[in-house]
N, C-alpha and C positions, 0 to 999 in steps of 0.2 A: 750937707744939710746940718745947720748948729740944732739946737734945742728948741730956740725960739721958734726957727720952719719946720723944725716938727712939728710943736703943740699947734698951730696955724694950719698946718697938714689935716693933721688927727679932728679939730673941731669940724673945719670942715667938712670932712668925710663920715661925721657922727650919723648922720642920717644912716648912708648907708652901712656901717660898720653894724647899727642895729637889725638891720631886717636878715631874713634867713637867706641862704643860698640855695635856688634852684636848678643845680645844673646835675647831668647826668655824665656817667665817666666816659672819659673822653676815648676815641676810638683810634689809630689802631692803639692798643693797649703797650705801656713802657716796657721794658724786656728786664724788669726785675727778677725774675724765675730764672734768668740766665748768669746773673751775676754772681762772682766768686772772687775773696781777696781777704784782704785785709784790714785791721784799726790801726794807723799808724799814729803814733802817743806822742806826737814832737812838741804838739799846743795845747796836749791835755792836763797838764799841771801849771800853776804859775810859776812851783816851784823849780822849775828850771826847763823852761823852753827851750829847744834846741833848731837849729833852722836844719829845712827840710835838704834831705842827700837826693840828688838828680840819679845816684850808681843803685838807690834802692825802688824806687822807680821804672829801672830798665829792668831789675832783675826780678822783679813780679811781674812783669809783662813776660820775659823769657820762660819763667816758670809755666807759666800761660795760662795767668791768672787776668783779672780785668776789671778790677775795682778795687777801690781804697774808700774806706771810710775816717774822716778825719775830726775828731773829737777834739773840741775848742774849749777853755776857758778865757773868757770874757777878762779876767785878770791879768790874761798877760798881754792885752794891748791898755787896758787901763785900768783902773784899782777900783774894791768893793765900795760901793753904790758910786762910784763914780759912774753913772749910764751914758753919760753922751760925750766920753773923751775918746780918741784912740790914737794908738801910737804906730807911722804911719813906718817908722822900721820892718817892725811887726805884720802890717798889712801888707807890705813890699817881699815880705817871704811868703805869704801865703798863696801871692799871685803867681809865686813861680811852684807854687805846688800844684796849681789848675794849671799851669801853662805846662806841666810836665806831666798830670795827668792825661792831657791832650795830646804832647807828644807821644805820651805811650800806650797810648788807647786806653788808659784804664777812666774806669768811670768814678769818677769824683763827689763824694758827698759830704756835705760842711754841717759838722752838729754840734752844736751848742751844750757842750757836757755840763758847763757852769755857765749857766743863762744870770742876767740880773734876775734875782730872788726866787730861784732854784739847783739846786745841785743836790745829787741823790746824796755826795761825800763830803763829809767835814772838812774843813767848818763850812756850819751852815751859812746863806746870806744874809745881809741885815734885814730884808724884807724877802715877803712870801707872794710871786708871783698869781697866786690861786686867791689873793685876799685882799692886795695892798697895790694900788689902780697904780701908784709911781714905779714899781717896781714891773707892773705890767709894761708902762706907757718907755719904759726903758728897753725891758727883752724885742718890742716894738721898733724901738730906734734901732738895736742893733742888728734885727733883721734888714730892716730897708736900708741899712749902711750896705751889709753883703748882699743885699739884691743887686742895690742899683751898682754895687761896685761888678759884680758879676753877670750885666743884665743882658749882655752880648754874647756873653759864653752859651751852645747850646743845649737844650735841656736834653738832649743826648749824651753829654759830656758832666753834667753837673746836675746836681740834686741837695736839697736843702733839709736835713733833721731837725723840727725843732727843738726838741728839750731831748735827752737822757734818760730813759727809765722811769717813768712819771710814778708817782706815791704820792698818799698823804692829802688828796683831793677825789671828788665823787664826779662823775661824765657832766653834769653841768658846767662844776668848774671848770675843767680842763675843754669842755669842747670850746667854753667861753673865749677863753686862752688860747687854743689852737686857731679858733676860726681869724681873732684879731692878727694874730704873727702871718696866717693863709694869706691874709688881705692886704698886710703890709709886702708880703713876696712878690703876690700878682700883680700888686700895682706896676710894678718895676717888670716883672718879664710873667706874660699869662701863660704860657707855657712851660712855667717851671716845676717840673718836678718833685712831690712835697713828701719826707716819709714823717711819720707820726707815731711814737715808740709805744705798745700799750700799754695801758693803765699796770696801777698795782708791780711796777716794775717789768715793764713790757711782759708780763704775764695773760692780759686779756684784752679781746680788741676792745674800742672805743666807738659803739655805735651807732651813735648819734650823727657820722662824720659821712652817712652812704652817701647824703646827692653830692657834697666835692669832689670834683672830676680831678684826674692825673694826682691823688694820691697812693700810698702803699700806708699799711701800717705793719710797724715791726714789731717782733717777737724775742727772743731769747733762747740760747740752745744752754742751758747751764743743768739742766734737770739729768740726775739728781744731786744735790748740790756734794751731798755725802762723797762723789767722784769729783766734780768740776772745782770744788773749795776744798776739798780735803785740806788738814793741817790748815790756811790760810787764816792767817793771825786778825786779820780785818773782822773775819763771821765770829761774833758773838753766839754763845748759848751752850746748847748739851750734844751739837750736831756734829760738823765736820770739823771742829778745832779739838774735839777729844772723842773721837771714835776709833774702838781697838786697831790698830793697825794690824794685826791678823785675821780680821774679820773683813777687812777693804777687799774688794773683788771685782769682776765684772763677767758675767752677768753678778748682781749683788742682792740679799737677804736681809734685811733690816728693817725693823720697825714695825714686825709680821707681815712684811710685805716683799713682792719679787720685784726687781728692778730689773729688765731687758729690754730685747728691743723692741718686744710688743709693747713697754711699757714706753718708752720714748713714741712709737707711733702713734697711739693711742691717744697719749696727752696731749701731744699735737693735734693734730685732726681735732679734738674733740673740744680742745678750747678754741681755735680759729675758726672751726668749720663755720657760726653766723656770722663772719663776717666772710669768708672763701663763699659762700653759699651764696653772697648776694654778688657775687663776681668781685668782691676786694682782693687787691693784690698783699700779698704777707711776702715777706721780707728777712731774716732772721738775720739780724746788728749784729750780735754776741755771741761766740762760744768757745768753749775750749777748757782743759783743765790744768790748774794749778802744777806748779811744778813740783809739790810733795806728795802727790799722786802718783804711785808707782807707775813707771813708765810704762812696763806692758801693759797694766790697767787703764793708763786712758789711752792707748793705742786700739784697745779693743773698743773703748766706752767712745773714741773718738770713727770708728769704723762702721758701728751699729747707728749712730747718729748720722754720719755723713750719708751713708746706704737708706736712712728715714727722708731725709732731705731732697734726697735724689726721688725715691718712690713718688713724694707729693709736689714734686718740683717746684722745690724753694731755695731759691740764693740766698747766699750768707758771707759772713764774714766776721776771719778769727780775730776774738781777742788775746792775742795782739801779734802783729809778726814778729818784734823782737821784744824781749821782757818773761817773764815767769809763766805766760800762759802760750808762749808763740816759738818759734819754728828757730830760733837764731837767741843766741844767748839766755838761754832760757832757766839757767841757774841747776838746773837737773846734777845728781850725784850718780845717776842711775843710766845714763846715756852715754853711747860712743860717739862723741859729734863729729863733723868732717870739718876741716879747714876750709873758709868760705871769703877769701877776702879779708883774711883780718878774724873775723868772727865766727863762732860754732854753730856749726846748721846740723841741726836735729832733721837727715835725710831720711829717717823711718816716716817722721810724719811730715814732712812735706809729699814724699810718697803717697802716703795715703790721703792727703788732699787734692793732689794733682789727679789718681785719680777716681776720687768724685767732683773732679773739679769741670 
């Protein structure tokens, strides 16, 4: 589909893209609570995409883990506001990432980390999905490219995220925007699968969104960042980039306040509970902590979080298998690693994920 059969698509379909959706969630319910795995990073920078390893595939499945999560920028099959090119190299490895998640049973999800005219990470895009209809009528296109490109694959095996940590817009905005990308997916396969990150940086659900059926919305396991960002040169401010390093702990004291694992509970539960309350499924995308975070400290902060997760049975997945926040290369000064094929596997905490896994 060029540009021209989209806009010809989308006029079309004006009518209904306006009216509201009456449906209720769909029954038996997707086995999100059950999933466990990974963000695997190969297509989440333009700055140097890497095509996907089939040997790292088998060996999340052997771990006996069962999802990946795959975070996409739009830039690396075509450039900023370019919205309706792609480069079909690009699309040609991604298919063998679904065809390997399928071999390996792991469940598959395609998220759009830099969408046309949103990305939580600089630089910013040249337009703002929440305001500017072209850069809508793009993030648009490039859903119904990977619907219809993956319209056969089952919604057992595959699932669609659409934006990244949303910020920077209020529930009308974004549901506006959700509901259009919902409708470009369905058209192509109605039983797919849809997660919906919450608002304010998947911080709070989005609840506007009860009567669509067969979605999740997701959450965030980063809390408190003082653990999960320690040192990380990215967070600006008076927080985790410059707090005493003899004061870092876990359970933690800062800010007159206690940080454990009632406190992880607590926040949970009580920011998702109106949307669990009305039977939505939650989901947790992210978590994990920074690698200048003393090891045994987020060994602990990582134990009391995974033990929260399991209590209210919700799936997640770490950011990231391999990188500064994940299990395998992970930059640590502080860790004994095992030789893993090549690469350092941080076996205390695959441990501890395996099991709550």
């Amino acid at each position: 589909m060029d540009r021209r059969q989209f806009i010809q698509y989308s006029t079309s379909a004006a009518a209904m893209l306006a009216m509201p959706i009456h449906w209720t969630q769909a029954k038996p319910r997707p086995d999100v609570e059950k999933w466990r795995g990974f963000n695997l990073l190969n297509y989440f920078s333009h700055w140097g995409p890497f095509p996907f390893r089939e040997e790292e595939f088998k060996w999340i499945r052997d771990w006996g883990f069962n999802y990946i999560r795959i975070p996409l920028s739009y830039w690396c099959w075509t450039k900023p506001g370019e919205y309706y090119k792609t480069d079909e190299r690009i699309m040609a490895d991604l298919d063998k990432c679904v065809e390997w998640g399928q071999k390996y049973n792991l469940h598959v999800s395609l998220n759009l980390h830099r969408a046309p005219g949103y990305c939580i990470n600089k630089p910013e895009e040249p337009q703002n999905i929440f305001r500017d209809k072209e850069a809508l009528e793009g993030c648009a296109y490039q859903w119904r490219m990977l619907a219809k490109r993956y319209r056969h694959v089952s919604h057992k095996d595959l699932s669609m995220n659409l934006l990244n940590e949303v910020s920077g817009c209020n529930e009308e905005q974004y549901d506006h925007v959700a509901r259009r990308l919902i409708r470009e997916i369905r058209e192509e396969n109605p039983k797919r699968l849809i997660l919906l990150d919450g608002l304010d940086v998947g911080s709070r659900p989005l609840m506007t969104v009860t009567d669509v059926p067969r979605i999740a919305q997701c959450g965030r396991g980063y809390q408190p960042m003082l653990i999960s960002h320690y040192a990380a040169s990215w967070v600006y401010g008076e927080g985790p980039m410059y707090f005493p390093a003899d004061k870092l702990a876990w359970p933690l004291e800062a800010d007159g306040r206690k940080y454990d694992r009632d406190f992880l509970l607590q926040t949970l539960k009580d920011t998702w509970k109106p949307w669990t309350d009305k039977g939505g499924l939650l989901f947790v995308g992210e978590f994990g902590a920074h690698n200048q975070t003393p090891h045994h400290i987020a060994l602990s902060w990582l134990t009391d979080l995974l033990s929260v997760f399991k209590e209210l049975g919700i799936g997640w997945a770490l950011w990231n298998m391999s990188g500064s926040f994940g299990i395998m290369d992970s930059g640590r000064k502080d860790v004994e690693y095992e030789d893993f094929h090549g690469h350092k596997l941080d076996r205390k905490m695959l441990d501890i994920l395996q099991r709550y896994g």
